[in-house]
C-alpha positions as CSV (number, residue, x, y, z in Angstrom):
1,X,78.1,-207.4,-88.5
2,X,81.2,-209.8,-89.1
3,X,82.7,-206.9,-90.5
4,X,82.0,-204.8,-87.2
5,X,83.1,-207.1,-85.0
6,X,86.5,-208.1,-86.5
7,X,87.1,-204.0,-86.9
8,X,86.2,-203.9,-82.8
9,X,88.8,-206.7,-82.5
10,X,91.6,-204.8,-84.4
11,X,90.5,-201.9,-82.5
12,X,90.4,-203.5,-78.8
13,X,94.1,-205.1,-79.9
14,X,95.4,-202.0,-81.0
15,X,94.3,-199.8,-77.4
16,X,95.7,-202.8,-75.6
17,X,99.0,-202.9,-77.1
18,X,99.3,-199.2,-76.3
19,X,98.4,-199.9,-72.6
20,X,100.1,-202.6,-71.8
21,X,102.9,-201.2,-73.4
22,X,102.6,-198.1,-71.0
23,X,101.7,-200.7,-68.0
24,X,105.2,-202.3,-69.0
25,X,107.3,-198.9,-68.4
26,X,105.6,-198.7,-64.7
27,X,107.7,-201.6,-64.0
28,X,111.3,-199.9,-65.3
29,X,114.0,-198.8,-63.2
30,X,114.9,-195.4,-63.2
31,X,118.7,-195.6,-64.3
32,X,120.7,-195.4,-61.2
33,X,123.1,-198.1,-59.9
34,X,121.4,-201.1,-57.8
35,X,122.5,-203.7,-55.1
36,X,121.8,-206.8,-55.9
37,X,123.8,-209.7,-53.7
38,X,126.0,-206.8,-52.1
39,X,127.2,-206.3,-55.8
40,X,126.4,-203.2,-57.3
41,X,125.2,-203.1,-61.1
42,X,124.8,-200.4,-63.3
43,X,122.6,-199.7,-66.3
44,X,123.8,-200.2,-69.6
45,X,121.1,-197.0,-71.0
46,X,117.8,-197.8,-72.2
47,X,118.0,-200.7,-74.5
48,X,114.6,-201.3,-76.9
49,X,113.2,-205.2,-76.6
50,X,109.8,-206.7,-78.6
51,X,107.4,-208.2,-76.5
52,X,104.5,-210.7,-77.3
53,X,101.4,-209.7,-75.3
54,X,97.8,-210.6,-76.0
55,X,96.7,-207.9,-78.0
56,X,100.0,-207.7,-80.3
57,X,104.2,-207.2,-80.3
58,X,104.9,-204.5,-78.5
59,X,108.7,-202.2,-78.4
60,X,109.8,-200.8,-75.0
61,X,113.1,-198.9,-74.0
62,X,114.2,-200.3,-70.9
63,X,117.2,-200.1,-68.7
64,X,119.1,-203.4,-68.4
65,X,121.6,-203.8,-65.8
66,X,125.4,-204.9,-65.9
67,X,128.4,-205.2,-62.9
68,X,131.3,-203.2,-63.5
69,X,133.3,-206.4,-65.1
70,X,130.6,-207.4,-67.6
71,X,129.3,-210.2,-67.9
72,X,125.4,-211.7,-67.0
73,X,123.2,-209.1,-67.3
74,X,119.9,-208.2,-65.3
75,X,116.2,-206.4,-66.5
76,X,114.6,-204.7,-63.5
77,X,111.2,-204.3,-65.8
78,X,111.2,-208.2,-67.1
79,X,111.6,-209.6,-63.5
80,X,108.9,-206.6,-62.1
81,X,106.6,-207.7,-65.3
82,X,107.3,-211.4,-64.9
83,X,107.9,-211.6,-68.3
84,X,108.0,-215.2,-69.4
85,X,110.7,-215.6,-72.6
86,X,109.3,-212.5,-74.1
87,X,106.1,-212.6,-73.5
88,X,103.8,-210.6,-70.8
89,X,102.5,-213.3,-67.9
90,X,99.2,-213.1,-69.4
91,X,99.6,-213.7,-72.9
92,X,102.3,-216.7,-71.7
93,X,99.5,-218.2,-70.1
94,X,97.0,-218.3,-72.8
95,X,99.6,-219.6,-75.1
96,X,100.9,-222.5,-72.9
97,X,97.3,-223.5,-71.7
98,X,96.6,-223.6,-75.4
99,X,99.7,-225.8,-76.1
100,X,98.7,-228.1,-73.5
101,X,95.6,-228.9,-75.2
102,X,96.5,-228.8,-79.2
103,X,99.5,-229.0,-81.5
104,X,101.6,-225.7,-82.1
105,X,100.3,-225.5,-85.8
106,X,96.4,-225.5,-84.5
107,X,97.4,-223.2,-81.5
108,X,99.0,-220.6,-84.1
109,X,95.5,-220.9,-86.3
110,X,93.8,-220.7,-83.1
111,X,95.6,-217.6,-82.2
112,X,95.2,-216.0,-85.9
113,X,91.3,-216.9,-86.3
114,X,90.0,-216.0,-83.0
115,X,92.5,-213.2,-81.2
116,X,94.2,-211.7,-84.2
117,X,97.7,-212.7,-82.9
118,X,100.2,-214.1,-85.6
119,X,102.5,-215.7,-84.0
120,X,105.3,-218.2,-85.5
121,X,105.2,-221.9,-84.8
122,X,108.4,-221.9,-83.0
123,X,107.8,-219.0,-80.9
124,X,104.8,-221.1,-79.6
125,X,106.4,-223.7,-78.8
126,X,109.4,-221.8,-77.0
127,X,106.7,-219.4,-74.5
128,X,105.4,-223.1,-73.8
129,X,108.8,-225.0,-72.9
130,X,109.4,-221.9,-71.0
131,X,106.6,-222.3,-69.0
132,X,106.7,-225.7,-68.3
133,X,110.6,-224.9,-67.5
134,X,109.5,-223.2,-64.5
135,X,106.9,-225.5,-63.3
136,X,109.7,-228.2,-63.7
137,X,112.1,-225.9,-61.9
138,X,110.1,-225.3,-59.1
139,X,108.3,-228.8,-58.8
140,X,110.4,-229.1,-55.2
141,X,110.2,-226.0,-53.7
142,X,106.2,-225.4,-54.9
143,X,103.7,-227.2,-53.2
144,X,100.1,-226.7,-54.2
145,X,96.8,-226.6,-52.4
146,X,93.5,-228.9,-52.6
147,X,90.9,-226.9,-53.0
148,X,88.3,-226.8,-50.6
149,X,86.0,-230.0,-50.9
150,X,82.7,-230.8,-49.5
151,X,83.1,-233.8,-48.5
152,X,85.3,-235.2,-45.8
153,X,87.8,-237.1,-47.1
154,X,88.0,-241.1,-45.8
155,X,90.2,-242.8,-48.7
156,X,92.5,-241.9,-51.1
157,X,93.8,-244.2,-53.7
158,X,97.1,-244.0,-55.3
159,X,98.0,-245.0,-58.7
160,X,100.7,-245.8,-61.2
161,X,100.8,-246.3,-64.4
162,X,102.2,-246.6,-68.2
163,X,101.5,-245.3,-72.0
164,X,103.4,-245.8,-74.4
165,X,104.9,-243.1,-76.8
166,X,106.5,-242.8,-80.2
167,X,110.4,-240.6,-79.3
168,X,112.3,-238.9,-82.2
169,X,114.1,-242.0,-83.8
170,X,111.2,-243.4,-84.1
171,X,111.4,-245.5,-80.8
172,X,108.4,-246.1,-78.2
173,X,109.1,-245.7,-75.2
174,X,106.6,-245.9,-71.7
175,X,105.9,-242.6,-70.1
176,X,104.9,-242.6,-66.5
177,X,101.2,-241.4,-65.2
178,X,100.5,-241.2,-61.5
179,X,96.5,-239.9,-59.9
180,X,96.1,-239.3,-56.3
181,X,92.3,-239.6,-56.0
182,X,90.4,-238.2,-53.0
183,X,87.0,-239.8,-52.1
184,X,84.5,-239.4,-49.7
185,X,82.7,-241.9,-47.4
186,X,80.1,-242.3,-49.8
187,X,82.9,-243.7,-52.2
188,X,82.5,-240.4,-54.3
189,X,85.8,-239.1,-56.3
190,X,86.1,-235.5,-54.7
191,X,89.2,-234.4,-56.1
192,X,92.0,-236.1,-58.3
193,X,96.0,-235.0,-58.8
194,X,97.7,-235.9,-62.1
195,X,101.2,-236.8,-62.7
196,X,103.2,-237.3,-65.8
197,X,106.7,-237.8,-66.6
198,X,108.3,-238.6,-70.5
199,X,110.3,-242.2,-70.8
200,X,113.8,-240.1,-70.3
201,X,112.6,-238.1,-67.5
202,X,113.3,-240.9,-65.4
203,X,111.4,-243.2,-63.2
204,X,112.9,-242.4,-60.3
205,X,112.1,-238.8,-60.0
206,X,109.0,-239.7,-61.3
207,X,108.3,-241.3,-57.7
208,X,110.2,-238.9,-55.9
209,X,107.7,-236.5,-57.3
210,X,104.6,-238.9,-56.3
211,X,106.0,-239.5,-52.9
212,X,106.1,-235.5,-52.2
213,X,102.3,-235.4,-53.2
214,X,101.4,-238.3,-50.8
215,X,103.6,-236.8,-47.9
216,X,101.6,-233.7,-48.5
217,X,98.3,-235.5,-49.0
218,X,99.1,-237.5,-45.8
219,X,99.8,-234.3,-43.8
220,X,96.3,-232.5,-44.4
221,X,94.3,-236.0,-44.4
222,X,96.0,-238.2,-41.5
223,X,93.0,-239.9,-40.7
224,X,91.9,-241.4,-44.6
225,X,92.5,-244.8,-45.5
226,X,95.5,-245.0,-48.1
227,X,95.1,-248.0,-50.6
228,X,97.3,-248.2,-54.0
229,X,95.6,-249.7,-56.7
230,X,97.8,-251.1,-60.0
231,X,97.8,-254.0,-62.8
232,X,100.2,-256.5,-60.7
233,X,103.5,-254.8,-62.2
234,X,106.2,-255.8,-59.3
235,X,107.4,-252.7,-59.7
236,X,104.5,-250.9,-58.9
237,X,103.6,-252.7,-55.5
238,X,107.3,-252.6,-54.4
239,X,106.6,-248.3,-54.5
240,X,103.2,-248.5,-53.3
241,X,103.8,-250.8,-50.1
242,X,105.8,-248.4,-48.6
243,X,103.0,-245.4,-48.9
244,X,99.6,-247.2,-48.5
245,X,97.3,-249.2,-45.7
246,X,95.9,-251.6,-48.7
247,X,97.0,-253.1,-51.9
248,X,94.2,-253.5,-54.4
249,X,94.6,-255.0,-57.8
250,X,92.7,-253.3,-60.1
251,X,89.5,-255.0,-60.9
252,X,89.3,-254.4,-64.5
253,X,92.2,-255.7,-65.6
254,X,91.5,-259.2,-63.7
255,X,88.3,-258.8,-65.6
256,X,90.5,-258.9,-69.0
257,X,92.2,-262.1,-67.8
258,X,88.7,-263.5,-67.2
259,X,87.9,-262.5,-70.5
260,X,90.4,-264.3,-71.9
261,X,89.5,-267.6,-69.9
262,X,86.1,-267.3,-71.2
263,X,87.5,-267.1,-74.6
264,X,89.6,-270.4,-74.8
265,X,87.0,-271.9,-72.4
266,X,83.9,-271.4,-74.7
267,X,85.1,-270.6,-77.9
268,X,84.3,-266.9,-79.1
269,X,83.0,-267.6,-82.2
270,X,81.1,-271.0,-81.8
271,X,79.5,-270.3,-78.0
272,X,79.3,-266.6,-77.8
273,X,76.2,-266.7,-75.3
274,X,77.9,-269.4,-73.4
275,X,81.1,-267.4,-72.9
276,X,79.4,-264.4,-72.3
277,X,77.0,-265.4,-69.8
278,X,79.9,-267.8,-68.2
279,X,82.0,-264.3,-68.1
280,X,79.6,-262.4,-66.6
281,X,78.8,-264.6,-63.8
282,X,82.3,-265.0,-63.1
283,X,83.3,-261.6,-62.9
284,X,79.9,-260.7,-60.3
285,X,81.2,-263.9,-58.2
286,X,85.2,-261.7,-58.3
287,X,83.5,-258.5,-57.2
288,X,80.6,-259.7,-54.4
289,X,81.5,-262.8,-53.1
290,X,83.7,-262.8,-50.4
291,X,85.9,-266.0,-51.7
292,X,85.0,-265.4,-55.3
293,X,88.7,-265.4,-56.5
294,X,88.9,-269.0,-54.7
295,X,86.3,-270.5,-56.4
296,X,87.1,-269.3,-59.4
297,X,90.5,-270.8,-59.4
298,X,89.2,-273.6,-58.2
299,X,87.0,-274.5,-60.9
300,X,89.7,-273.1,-63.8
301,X,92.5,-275.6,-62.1
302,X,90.2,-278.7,-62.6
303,X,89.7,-277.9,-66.2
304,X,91.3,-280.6,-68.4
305,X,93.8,-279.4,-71.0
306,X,95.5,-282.3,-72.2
307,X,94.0,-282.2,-75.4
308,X,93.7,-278.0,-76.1
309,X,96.3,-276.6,-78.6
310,X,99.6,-275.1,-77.0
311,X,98.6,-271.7,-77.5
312,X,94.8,-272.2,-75.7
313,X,96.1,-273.9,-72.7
314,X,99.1,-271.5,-72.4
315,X,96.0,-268.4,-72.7
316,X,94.0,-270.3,-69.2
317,X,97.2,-270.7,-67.1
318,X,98.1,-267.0,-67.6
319,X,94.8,-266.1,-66.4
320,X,95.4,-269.1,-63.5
321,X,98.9,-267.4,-62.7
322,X,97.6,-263.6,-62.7
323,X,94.9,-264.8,-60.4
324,X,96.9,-267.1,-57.9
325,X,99.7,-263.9,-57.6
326,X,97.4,-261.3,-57.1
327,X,94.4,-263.1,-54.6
328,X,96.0,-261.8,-52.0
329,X,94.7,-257.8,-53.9
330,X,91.3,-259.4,-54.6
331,X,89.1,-258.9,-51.4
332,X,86.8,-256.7,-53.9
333,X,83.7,-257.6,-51.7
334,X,85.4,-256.4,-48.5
335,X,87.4,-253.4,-50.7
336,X,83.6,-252.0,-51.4
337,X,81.6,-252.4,-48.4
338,X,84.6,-250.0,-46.5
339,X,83.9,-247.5,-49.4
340,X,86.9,-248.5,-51.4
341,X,87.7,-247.8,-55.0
342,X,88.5,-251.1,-56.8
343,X,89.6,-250.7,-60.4
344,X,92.3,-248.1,-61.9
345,X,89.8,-246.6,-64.1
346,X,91.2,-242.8,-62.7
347,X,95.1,-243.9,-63.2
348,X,93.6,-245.7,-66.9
349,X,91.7,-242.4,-67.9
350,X,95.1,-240.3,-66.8
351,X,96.7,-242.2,-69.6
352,X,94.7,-241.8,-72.0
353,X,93.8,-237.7,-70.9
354,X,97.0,-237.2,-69.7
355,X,99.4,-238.7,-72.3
356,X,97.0,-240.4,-75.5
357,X,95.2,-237.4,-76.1
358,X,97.8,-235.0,-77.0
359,X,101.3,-237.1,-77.8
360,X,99.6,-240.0,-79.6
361,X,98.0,-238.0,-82.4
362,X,98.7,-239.3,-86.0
363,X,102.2,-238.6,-87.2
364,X,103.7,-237.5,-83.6
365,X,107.0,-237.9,-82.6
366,X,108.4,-236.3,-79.8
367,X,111.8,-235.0,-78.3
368,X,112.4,-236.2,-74.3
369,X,112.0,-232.5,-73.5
370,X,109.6,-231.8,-75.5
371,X,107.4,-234.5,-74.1
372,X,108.0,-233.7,-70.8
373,X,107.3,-229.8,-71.4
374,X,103.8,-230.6,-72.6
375,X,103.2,-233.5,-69.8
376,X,104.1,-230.9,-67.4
377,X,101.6,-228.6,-68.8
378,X,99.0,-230.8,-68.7
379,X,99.1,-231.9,-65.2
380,X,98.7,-228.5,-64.0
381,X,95.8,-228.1,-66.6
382,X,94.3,-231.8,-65.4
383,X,94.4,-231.0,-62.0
384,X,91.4,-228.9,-60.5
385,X,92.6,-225.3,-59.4
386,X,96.6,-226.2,-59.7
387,X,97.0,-224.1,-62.8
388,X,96.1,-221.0,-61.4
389,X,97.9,-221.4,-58.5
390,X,101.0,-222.0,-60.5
391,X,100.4,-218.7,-62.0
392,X,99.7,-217.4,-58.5
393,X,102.7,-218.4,-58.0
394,X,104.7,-216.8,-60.9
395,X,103.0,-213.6,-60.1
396,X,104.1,-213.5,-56.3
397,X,107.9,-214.9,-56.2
398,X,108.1,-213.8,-60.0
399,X,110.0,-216.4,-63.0
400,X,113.6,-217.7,-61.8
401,X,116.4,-217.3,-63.8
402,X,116.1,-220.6,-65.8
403,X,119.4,-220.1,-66.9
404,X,120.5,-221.2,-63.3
405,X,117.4,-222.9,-61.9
């Protein structure tokens, strides 16, 4: 039967080649002179092009367009088609959605194994920087819809953060992650947005691009509560006070610096169930009692560390330090009981899904655009319905000239 289906395959791939190479004709222009931009352009003759399409490379004579002085030219049938590099919209968007989610050398056994399709490991990698070209291109002038939720939406938290990744050189370098989370009264995550942006992309249009989602995010849900939750990098609350109603430090990471008291306090090793029943007391007291971050402070101030090595005592006033800064972020009781995320764990998991997942694997090293090609893929993957919207898109205004986008 393995036979009989892999002969069906062959089969299926061989009538589809034929039709969508006829489907690709129906696109053509017929020869004569066209207008475009009050310039008239004239055809050059039929001119014969490979194509990549899901079912195999296909040949087509078509007309491509010239002006009278030479010069750039113009393909009525790729821009009808919406051709992508040279690949049919269809096949360009199982390939890059592929990309987004594996290496170029498992997408081309992917593509061999289960679709018949050989395909080179650069051509892979080309149909998905060209794809990710034009969602980068357009990453102004698109804007993309929420889908429709069931719940209404009270809050929506904002966060920013960092992973760290290894750049040709080798050098690591931080690459931004950003999650607009949508939840309901009930404190339920309805819907999130991810953001991504490699170390060279730069930070700055990395919050230009957050600051159009919130604008947009602000327009359809004017009456939710905006709070931005980070780790207590300045740099993070500088961006966020301007967008949000509340500034929450993530309680997860204060839960580390906890950690770290109870380590020097009670000795990992030698008091394990003292430190860990000390740690978990202290971290409930953070999260449900209104002055829990007080007390806490309170009692890790009057601890005497006159006689502790350098290194110990220097461990308890970090966690002193993070604390004191960031009380002001630490009304966790209050934060819940108005239905408000507390912790990061949406902006933490986008760095680890967004970035870890696929540009951290063993042996990786990436170019900036590289990097950013495949973060770019991702978001629109990550984010619920975005993907096929963007090829909504693509098949209603049609690819831009990336030459000149």
């Amino acid at each position: 039967m393995l036979a009989v289906e892999e002969a069906i395959l062959a089969s299926v791939n061989e009538v589809g080649a034929i039709a969508t190479q006829e489907g690709l004709k129906r696109f053509d222009a017929d020869g004569d002179p066209i207008v475009l931009g009050g310039i008239k352009w004239y055809s050059r003759g039929p001119e014969e092009k490979t194509y990549q399409t899901p079912y195999g490379e296909v040949s087509v004579e078509r007309h491509l367009y010239q002006r009278a002085g030479g010069g750039q030219t113009y393909c009525p049938m790729e821009y009808g088609a919406r051709i992508v590099h040279t690949a049919t919209p269809r096949f360009a968007k199982m390939v890059s959605h592929k990309l987004a989610q594996s290496s170029a050398l498992q997408v081309k056994s992917d593509l061999e194994e289960n679709h018949g399709r050989a395909l080179s490991k650069l051509l892979i990698q080309d149909l998905g920087t060209s794809v990710a070209t034009v969602a980068q291109a357009k990453q102004e002038s698109w804007s993309y819809a929420v889908p429709k939720l069931q719940a209404e939406i009270a809050t929506v938290g904002i966060g920013i953060d960092g992973a760290i990744i290894r750049l040709c050189g080798p050098q690591w370098r931080e690459a931004m992650t950003g999650s607009l989370s949508l939840y309901g009264a009930d404190g339920q995550r309805e819907h999130t947005i991810y953001i991504g942006a490699s170390p060279q992309h730069g930070k700055e249009l990395f919050l230009e691009r957050m600051e159009r989602e919130i604008t947009q995010l602000k327009a359809l849900y004017p009456q939710a509560v905006y709070v931005g939750i980070a780790d207590g990098a300045k740099c993070n609350w500088t961006f966020l006070e301007q967008h949000v109603e509340h500034q929450i430090a993530d309680f997860y990471h204060a839960s580390e610096y906890l950690t770290d008291a109870a380590d020097v306090i009670w000795n990992r090793l030698k008091d394990k169930g003292k430190r860990d029943a000390w740690l978990h007391a202290h971290c409930s007291q953070l999260k449900h009692e209104p002055d829990g971050v007080q007390a806490i402070l309170k009692e890790l101030k009057a601890i005497d560390v006159q006689r502790w090595p350098v290194a110990r005592a220097e461990k308890l006033a970090a966690c002193i330090t993070y604390l004191t800064n960031q009380s002001p972020r630490m009304k966790y009781a209050e934060y819940q009981a108005a239905g408000m995320p507390i912790g990061s764990g949406v902006t933490e998991a986008a760095c680890k899904t967004l970035v870890k997942q696929r540009l951290c694997r063993s042996g990786m090293q990436w170019s900036e655009k590289g990097a950013q090609a495949i973060l770019s893929l991702r978001a629109l993957v990550l984010t619920v319905s975005r993907w096929d919207q963007f090829w909504n898109k693509i098949n209603q205004y049609g690819v831009p000239d990336l030459k000149t986008a």
